[in-house]
PDB file of N, CA, C and O in Angstrom:
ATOM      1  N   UNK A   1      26.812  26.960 -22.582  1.00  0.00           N
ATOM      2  CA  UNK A   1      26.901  25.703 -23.286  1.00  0.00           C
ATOM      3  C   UNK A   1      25.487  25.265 -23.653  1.00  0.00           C
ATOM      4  O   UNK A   1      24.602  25.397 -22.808  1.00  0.00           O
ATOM      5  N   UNK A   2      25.269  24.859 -24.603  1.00  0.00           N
ATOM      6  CA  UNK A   2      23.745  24.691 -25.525  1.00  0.00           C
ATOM      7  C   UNK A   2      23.852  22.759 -25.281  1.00  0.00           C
ATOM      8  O   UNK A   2      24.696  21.920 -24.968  1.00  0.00           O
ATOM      9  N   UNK A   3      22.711  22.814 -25.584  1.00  0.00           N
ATOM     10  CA  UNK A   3      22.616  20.737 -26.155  1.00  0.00           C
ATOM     11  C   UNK A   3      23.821  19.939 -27.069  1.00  0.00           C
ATOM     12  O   UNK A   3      24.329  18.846 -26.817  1.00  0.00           O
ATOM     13  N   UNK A   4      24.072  20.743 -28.077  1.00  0.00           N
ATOM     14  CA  UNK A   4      24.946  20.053 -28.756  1.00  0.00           C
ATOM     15  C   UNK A   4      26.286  19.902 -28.581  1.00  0.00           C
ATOM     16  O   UNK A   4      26.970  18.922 -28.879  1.00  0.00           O
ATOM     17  N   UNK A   5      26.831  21.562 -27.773  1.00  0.00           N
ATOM     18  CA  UNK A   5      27.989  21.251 -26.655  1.00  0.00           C
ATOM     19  C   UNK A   5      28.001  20.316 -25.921  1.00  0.00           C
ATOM     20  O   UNK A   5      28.856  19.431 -25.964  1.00  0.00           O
ATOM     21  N   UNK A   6      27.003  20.364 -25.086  1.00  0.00           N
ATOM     22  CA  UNK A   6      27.162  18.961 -23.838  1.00  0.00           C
ATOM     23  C   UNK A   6      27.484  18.001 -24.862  1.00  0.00           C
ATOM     24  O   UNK A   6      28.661  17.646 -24.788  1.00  0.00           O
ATOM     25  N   UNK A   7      26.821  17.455 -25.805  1.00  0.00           N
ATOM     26  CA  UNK A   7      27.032  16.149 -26.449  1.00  0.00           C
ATOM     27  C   UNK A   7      28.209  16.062 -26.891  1.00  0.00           C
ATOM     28  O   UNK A   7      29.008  15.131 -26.994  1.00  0.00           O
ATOM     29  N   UNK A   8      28.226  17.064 -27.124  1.00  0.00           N
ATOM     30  CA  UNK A   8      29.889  16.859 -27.860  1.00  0.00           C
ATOM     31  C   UNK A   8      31.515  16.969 -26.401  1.00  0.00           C
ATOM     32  O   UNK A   8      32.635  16.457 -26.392  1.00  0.00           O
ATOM     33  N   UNK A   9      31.011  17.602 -25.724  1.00  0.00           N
ATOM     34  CA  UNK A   9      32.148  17.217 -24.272  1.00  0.00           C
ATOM     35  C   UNK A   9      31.791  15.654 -23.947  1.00  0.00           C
ATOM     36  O   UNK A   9      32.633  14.787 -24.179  1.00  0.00           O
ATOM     37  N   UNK A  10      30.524  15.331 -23.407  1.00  0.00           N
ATOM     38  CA  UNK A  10      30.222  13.743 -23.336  1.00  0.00           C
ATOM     39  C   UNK A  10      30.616  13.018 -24.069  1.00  0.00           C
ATOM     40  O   UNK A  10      31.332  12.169 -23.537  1.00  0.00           O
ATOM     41  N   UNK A  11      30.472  12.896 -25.347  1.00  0.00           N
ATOM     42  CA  UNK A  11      31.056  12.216 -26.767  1.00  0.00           C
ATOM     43  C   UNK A  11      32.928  11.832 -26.095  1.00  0.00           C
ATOM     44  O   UNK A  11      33.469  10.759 -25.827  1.00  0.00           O
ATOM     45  N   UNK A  12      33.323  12.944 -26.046  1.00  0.00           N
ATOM     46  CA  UNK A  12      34.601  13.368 -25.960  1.00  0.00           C
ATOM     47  C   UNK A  12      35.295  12.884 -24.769  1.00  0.00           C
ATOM     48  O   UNK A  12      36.492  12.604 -24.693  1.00  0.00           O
ATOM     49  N   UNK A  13      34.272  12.806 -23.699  1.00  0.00           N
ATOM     50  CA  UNK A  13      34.981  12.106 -22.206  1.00  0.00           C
ATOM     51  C   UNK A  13      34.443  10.769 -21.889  1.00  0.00           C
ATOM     52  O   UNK A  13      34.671  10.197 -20.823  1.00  0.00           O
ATOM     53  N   UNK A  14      33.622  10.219 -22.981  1.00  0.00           N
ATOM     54  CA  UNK A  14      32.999   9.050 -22.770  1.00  0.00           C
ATOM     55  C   UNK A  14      34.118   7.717 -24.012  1.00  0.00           C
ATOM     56  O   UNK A  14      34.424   6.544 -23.796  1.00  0.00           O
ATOM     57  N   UNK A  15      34.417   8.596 -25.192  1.00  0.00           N
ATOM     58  CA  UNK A  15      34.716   7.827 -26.334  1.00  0.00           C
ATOM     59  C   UNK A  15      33.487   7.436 -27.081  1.00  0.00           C
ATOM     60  O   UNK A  15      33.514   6.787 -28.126  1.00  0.00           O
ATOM     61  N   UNK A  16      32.146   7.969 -26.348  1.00  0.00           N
ATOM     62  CA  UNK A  16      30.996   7.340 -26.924  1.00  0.00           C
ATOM     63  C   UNK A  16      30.490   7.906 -28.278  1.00  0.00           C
ATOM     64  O   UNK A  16      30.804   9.091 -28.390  1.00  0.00           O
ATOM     65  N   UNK A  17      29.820   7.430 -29.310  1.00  0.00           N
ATOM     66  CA  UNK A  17      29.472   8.104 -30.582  1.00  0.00           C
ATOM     67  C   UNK A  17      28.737   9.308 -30.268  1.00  0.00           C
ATOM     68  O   UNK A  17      27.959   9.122 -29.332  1.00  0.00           O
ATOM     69  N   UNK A  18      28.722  10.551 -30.764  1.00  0.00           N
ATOM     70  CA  UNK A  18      27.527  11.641 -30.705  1.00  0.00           C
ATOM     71  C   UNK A  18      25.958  11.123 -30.548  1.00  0.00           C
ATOM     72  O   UNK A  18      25.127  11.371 -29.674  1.00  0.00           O
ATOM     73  N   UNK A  19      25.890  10.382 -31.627  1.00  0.00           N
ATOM     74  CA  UNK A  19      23.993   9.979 -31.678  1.00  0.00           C
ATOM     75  C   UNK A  19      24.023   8.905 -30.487  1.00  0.00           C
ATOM     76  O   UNK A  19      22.929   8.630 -29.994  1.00  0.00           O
ATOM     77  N   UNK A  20      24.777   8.483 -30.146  1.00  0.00           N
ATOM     78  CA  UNK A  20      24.343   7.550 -28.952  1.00  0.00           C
ATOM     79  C   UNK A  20      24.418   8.480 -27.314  1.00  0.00           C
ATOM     80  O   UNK A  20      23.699   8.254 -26.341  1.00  0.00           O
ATOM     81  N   UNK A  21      25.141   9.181 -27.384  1.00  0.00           N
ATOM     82  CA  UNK A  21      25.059  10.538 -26.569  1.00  0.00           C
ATOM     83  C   UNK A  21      24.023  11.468 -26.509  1.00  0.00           C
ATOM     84  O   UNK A  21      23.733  11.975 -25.425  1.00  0.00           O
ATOM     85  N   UNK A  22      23.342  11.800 -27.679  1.00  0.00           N
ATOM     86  CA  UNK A  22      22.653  12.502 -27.888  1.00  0.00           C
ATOM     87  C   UNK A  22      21.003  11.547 -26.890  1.00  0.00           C
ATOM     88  O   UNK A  22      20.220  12.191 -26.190  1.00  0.00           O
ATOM     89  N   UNK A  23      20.908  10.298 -27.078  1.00  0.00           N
ATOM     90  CA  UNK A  23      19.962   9.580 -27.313  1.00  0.00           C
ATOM     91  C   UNK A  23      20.054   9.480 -25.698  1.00  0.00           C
ATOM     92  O   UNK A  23      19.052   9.431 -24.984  1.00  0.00           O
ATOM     93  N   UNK A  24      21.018   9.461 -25.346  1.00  0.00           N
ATOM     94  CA  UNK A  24      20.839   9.097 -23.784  1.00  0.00           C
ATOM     95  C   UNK A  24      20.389  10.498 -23.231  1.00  0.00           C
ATOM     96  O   UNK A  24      19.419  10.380 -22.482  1.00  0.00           O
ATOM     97  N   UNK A  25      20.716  11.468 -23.352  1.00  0.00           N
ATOM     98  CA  UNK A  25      20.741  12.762 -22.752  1.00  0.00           C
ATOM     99  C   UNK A  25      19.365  13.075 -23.094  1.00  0.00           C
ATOM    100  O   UNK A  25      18.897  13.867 -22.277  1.00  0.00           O
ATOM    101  N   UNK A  26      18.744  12.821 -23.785  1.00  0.00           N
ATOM    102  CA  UNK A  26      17.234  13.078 -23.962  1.00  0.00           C
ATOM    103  C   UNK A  26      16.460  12.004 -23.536  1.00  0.00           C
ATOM    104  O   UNK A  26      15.249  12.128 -23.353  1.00  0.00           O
ATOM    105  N   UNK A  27      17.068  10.942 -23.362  1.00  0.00           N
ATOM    106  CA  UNK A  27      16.371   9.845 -22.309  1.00  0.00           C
ATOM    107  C   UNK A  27      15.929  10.490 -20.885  1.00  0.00           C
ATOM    108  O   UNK A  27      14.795  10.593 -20.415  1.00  0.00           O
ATOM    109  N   UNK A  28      17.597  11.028 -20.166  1.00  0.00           N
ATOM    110  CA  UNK A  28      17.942  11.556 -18.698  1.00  0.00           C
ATOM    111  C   UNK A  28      16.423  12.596 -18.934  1.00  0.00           C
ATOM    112  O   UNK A  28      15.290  12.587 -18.453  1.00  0.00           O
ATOM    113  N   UNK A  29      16.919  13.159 -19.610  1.00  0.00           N
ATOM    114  CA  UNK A  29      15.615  14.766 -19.636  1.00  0.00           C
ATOM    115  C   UNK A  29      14.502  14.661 -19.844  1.00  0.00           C
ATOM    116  O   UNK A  29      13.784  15.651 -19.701  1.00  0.00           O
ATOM    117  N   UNK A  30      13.886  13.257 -20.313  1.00  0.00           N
ATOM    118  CA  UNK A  30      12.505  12.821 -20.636  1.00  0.00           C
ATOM    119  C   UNK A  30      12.406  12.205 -19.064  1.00  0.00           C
ATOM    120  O   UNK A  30      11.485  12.824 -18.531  1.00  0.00           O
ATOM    121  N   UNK A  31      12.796  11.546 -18.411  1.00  0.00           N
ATOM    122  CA  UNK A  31      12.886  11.242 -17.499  1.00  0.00           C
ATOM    123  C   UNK A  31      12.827  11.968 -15.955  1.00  0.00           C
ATOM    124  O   UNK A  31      12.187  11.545 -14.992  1.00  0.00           O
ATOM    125  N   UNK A  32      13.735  13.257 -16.008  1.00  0.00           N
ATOM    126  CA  UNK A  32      13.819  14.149 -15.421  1.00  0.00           C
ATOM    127  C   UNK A  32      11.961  15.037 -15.349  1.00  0.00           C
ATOM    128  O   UNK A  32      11.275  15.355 -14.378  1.00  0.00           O
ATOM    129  N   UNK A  33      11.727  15.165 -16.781  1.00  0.00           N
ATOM    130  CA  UNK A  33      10.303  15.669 -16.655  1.00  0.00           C
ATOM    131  C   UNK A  33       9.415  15.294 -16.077  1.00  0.00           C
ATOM    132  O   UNK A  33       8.827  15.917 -15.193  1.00  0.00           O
ATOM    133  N   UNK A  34       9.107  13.960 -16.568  1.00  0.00           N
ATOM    134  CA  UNK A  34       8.019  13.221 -16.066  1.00  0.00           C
ATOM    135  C   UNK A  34       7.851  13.040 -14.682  1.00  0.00           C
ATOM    136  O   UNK A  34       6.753  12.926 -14.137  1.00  0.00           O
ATOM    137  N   UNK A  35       9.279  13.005 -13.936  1.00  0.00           N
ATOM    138  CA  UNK A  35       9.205  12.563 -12.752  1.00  0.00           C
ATOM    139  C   UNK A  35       8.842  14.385 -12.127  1.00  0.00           C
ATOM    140  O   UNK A  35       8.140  14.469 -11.120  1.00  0.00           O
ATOM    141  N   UNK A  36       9.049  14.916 -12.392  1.00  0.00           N
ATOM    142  CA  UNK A  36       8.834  16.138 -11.986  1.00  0.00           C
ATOM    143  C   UNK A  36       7.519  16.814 -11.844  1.00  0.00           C
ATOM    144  O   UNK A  36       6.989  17.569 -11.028  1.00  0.00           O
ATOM    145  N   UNK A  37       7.101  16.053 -13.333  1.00  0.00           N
ATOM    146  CA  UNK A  37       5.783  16.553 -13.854  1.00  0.00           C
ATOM    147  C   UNK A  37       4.098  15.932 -12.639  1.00  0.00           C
ATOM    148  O   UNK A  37       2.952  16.318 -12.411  1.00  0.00           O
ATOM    149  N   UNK A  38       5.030  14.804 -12.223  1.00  0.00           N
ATOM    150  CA  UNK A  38       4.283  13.892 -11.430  1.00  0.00           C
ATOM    151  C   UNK A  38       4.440  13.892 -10.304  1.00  0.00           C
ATOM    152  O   UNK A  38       4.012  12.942  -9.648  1.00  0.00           O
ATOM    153  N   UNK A  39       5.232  15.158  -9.571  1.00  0.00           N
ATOM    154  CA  UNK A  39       5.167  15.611  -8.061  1.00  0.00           C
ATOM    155  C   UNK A  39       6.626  14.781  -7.626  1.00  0.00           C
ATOM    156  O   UNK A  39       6.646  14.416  -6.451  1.00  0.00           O
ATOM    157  N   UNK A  40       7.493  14.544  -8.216  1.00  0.00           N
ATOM    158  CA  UNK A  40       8.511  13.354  -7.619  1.00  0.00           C
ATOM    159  C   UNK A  40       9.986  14.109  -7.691  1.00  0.00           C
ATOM    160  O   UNK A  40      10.484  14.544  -8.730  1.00  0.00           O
ATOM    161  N   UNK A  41      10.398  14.153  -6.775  1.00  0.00           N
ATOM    162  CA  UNK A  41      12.125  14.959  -6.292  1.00  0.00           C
ATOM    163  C   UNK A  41      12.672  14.025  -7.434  1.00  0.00           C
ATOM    164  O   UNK A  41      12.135  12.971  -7.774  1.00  0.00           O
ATOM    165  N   UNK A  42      13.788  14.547  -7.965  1.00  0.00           N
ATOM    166  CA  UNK A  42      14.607  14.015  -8.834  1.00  0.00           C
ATOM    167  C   UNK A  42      16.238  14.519  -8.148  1.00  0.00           C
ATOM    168  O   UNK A  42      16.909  15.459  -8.574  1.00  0.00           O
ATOM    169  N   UNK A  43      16.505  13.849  -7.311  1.00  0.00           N
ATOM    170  CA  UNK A  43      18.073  13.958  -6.944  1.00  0.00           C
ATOM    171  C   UNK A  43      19.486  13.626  -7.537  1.00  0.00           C
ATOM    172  O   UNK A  43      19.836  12.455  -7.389  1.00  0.00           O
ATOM    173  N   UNK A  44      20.139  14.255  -8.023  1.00  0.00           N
ATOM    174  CA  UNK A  44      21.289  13.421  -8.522  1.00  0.00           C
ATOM    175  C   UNK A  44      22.368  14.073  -7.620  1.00  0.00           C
ATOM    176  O   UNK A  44      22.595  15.280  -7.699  1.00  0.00           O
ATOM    177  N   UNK A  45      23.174  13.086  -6.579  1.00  0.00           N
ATOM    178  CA  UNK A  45      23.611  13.102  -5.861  1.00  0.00           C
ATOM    179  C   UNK A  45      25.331  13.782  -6.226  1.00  0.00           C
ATOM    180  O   UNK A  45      25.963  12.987  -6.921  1.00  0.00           O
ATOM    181  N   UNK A  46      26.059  14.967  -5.900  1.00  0.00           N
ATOM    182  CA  UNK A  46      27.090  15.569  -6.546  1.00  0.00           C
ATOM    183  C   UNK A  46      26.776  16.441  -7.283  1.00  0.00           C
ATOM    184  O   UNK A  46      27.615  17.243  -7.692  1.00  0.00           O
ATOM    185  N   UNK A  47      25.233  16.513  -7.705  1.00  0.00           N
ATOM    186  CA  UNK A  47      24.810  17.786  -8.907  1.00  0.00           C
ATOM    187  C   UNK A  47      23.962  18.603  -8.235  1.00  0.00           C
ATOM    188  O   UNK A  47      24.218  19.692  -7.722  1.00  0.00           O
ATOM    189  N   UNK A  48      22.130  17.544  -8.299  1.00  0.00           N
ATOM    190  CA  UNK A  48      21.256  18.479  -7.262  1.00  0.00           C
ATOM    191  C   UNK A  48      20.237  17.790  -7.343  1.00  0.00           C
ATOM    192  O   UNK A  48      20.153  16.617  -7.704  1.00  0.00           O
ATOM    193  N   UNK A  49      19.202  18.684  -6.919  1.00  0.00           N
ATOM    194  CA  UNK A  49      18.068  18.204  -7.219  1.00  0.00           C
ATOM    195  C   UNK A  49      16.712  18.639  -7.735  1.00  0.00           C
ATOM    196  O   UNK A  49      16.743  19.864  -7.621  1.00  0.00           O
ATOM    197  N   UNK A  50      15.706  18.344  -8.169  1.00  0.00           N
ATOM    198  CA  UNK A  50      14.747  19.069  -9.013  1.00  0.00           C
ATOM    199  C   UNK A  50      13.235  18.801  -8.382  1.00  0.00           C
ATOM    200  O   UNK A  50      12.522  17.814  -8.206  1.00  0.00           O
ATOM    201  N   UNK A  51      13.174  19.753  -8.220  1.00  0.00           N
ATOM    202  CA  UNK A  51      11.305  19.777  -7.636  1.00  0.00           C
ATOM    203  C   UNK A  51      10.114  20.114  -8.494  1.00  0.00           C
ATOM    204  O   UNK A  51      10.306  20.251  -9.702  1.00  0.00           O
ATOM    205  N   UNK A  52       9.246  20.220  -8.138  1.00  0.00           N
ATOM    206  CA  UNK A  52       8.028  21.013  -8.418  1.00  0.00           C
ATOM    207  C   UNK A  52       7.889  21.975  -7.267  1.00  0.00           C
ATOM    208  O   UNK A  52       8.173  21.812  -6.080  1.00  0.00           O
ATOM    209  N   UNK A  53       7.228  23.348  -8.096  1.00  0.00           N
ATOM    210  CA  UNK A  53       6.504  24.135  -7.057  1.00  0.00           C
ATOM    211  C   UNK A  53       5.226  25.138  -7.664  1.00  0.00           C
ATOM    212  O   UNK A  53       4.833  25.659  -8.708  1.00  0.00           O
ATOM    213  N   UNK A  54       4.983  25.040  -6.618  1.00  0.00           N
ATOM    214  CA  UNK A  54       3.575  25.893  -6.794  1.00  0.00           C
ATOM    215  C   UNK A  54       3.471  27.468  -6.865  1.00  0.00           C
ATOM    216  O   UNK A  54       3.562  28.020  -5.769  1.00  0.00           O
ATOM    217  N   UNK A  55       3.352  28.024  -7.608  1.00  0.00           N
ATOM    218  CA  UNK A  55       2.701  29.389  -7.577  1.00  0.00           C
ATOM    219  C   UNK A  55       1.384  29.875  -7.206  1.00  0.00           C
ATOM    220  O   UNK A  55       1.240  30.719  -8.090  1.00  0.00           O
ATOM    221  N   UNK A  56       0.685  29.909  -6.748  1.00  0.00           N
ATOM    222  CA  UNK A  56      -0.349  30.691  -6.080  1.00  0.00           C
ATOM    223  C   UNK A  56      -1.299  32.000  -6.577  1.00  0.00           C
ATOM    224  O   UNK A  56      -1.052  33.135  -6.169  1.00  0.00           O
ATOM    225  N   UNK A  57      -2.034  31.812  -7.190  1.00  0.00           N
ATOM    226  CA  UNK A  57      -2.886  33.076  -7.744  1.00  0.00           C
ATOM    227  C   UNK A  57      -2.389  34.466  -7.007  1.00  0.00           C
ATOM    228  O   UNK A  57      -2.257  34.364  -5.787  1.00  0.00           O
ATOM    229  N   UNK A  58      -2.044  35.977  -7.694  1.00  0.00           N
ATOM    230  CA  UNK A  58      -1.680  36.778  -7.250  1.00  0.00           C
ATOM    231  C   UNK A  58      -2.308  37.909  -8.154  1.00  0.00           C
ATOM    232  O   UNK A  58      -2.610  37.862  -9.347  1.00  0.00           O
ATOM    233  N   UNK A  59      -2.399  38.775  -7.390  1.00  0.00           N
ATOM    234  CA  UNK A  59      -2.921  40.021  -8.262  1.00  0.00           C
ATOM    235  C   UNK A  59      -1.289  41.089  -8.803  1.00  0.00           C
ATOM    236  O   UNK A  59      -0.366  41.380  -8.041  1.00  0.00           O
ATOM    237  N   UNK A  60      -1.366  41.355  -9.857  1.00  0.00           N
ATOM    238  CA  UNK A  60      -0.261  42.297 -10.462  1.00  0.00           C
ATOM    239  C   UNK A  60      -0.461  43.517 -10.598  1.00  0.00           C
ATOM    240  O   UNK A  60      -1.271  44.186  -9.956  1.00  0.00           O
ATOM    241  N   UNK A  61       0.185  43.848 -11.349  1.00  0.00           N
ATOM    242  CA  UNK A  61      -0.225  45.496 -11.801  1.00  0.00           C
ATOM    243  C   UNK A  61       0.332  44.912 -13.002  1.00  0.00           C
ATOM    244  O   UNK A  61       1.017  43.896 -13.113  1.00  0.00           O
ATOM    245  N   UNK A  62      -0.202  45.971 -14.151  1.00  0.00           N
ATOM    246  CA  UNK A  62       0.567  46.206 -15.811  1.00  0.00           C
ATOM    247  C   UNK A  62       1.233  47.720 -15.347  1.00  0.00           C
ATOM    248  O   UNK A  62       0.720  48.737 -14.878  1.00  0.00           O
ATOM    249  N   UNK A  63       2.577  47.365 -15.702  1.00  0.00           N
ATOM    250  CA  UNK A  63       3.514  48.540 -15.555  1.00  0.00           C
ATOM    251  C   UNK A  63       3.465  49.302 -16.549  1.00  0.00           C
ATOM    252  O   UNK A  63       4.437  50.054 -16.479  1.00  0.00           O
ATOM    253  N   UNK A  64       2.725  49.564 -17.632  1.00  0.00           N
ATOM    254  CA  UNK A  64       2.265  50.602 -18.556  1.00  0.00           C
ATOM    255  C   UNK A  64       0.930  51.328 -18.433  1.00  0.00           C
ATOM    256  O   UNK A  64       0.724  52.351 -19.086  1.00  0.00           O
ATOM    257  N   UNK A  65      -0.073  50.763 -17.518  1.00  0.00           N
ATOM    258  CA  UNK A  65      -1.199  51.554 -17.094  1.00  0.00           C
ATOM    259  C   UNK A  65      -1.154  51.281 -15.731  1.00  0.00           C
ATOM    260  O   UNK A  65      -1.724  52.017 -14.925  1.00  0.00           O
ATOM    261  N   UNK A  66      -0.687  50.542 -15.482  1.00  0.00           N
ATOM    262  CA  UNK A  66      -1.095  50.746 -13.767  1.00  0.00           C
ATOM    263  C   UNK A  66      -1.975  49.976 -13.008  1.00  0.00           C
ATOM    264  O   UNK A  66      -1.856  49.731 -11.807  1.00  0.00           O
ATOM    265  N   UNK A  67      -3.394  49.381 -14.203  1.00  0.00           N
ATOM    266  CA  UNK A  67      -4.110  48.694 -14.041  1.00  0.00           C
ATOM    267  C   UNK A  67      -3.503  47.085 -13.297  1.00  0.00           C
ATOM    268  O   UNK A  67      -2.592  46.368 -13.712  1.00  0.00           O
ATOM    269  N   UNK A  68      -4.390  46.896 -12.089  1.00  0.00           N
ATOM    270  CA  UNK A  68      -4.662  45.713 -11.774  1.00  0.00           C
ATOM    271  C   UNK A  68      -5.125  44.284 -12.424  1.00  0.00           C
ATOM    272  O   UNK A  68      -6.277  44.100 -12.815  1.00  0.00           O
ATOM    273  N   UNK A  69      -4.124  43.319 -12.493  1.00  0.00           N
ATOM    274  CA  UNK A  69      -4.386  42.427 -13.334  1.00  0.00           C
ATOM    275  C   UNK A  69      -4.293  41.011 -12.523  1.00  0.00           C
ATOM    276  O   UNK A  69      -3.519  41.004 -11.566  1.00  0.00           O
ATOM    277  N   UNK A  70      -4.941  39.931 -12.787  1.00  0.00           N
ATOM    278  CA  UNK A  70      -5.338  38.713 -12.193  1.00  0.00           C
ATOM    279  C   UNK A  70      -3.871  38.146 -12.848  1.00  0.00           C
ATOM    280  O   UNK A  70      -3.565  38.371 -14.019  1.00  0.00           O
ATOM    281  N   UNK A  71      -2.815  37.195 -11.691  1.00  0.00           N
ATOM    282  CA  UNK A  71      -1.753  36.248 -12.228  1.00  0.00           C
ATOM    283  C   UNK A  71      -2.690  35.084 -11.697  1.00  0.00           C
ATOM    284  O   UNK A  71      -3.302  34.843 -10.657  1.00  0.00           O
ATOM    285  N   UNK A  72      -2.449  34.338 -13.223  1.00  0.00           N
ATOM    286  CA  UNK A  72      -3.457  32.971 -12.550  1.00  0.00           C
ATOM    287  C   UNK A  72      -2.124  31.795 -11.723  1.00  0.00           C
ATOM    288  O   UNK A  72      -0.927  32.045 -11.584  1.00  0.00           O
ATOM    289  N   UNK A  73      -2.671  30.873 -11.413  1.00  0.00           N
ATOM    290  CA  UNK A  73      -1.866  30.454 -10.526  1.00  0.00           C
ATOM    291  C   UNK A  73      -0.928  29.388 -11.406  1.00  0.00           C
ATOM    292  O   UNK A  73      -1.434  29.099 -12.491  1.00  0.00           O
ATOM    293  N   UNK A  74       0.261  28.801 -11.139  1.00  0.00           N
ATOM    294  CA  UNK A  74       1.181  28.235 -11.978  1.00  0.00           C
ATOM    295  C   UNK A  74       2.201  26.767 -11.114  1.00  0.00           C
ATOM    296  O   UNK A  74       2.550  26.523  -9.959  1.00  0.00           O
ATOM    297  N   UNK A  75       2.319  26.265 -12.123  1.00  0.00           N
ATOM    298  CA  UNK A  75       3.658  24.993 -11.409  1.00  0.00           C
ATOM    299  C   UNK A  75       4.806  25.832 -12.168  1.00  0.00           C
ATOM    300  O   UNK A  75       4.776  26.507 -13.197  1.00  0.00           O
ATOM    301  N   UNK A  76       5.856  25.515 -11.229  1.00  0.00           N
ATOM    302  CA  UNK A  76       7.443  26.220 -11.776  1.00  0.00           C
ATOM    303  C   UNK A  76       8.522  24.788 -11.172  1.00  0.00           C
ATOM    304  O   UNK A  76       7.992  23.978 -10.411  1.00  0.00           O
ATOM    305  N   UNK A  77       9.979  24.595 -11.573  1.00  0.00           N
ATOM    306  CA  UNK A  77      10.691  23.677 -11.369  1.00  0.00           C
ATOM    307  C   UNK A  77      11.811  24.499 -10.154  1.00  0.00           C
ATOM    308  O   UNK A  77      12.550  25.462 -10.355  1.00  0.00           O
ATOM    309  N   UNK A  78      11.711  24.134  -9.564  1.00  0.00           N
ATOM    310  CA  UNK A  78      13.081  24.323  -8.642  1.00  0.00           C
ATOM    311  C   UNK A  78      14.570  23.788  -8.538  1.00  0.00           C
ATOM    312  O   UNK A  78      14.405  22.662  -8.069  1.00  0.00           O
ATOM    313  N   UNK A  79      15.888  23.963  -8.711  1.00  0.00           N
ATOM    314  CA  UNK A  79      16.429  23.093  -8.668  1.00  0.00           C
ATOM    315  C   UNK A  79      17.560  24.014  -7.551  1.00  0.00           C
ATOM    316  O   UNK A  79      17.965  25.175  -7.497  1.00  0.00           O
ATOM    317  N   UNK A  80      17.789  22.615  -6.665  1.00  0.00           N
ATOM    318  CA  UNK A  80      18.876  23.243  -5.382  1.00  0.00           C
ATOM    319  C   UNK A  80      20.148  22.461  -6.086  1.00  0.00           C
ATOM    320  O   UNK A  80      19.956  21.350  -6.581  1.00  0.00           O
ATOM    321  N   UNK A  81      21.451  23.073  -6.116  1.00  0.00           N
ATOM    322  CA  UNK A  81      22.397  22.624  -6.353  1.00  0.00           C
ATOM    323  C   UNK A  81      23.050  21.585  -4.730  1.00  0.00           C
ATOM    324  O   UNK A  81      22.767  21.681  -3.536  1.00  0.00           O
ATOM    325  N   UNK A  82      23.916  20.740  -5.444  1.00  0.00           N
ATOM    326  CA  UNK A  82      24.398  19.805  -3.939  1.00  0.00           C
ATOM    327  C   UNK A  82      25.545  20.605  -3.861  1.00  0.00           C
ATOM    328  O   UNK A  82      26.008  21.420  -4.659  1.00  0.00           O
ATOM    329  N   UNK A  83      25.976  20.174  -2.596  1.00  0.00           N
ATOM    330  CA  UNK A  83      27.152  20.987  -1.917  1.00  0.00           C
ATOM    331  C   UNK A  83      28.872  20.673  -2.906  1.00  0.00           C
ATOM    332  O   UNK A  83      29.680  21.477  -3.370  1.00  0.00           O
ATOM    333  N   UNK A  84      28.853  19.515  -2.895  1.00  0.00           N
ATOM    334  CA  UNK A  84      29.929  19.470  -3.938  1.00  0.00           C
ATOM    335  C   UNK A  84      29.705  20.298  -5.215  1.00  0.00           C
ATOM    336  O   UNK A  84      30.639  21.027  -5.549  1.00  0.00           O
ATOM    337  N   UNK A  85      28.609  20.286  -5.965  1.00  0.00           N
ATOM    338  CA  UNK A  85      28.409  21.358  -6.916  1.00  0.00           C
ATOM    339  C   UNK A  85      28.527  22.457  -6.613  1.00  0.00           C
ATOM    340  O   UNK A  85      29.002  23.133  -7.525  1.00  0.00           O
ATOM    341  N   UNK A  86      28.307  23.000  -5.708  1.00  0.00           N
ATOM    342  CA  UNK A  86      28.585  24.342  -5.338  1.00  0.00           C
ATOM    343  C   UNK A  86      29.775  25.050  -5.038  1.00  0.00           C
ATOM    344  O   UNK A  86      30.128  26.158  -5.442  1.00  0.00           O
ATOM    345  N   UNK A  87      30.463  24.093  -4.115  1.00  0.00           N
ATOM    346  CA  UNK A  87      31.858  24.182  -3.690  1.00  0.00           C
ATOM    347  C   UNK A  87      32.641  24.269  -5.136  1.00  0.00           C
ATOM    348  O   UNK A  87      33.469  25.173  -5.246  1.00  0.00           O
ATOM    349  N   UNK A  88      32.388  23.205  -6.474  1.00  0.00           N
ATOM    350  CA  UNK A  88      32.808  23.302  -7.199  1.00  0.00           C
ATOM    351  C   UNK A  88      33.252  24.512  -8.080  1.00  0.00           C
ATOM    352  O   UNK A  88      34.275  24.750  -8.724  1.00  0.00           O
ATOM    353  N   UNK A  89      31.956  25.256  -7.834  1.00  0.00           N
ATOM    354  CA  UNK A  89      31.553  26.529  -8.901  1.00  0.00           C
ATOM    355  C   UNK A  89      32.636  27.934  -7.956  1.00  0.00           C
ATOM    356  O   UNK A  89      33.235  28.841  -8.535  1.00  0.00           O
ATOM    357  N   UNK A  90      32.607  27.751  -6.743  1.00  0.00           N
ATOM    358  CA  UNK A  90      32.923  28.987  -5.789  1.00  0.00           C
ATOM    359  C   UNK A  90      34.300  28.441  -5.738  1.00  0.00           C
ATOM    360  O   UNK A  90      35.166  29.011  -5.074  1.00  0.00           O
TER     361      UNK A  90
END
């Protein structure tokens, strides 16, 4: 399911217009970032929750020569699903 699906199931279980759907859901996700972006758990309780994490400088290899290569170090997002979400899916 892409962006414009969701909007359009939301639209559909809300009665709400598309562009006013649309407008909130990129609110949630502007929201979702920032707080993320700024070291801050983002929980939504029944779904999950969203972190930050750290990657750590690592040395690689290039799997076409073999050569040793520097991974510089990185932020990545984590997200743990909640137990009702899960139960849901299984």
């Amino acid at each position: 399911m892409n962006k414009a699906e969701l909007v359009d199931k939301v639209a559909e279980a809300t009665g709400m217009p598309k562009k006013d759907v649309e407008e909130v859901l990129g609110g949630v996700i502007n929201a979702v970032v920032a707080a993320v972006k700024a070291d801050d758990k983002v929980a939504l309780p029944g779904f999950g929750s969203f972190t930050k994490s750290h990657r750590a400088a690592r040395q690689g290899r290039n799997p076409q020569t073999g050569a040793t290569i520097e991974i510089a170090a990185s932020n990545g997002v984590k997200f743990s699903a909640a137990a009702g979400f899960k139960s849901a899916v299984n």
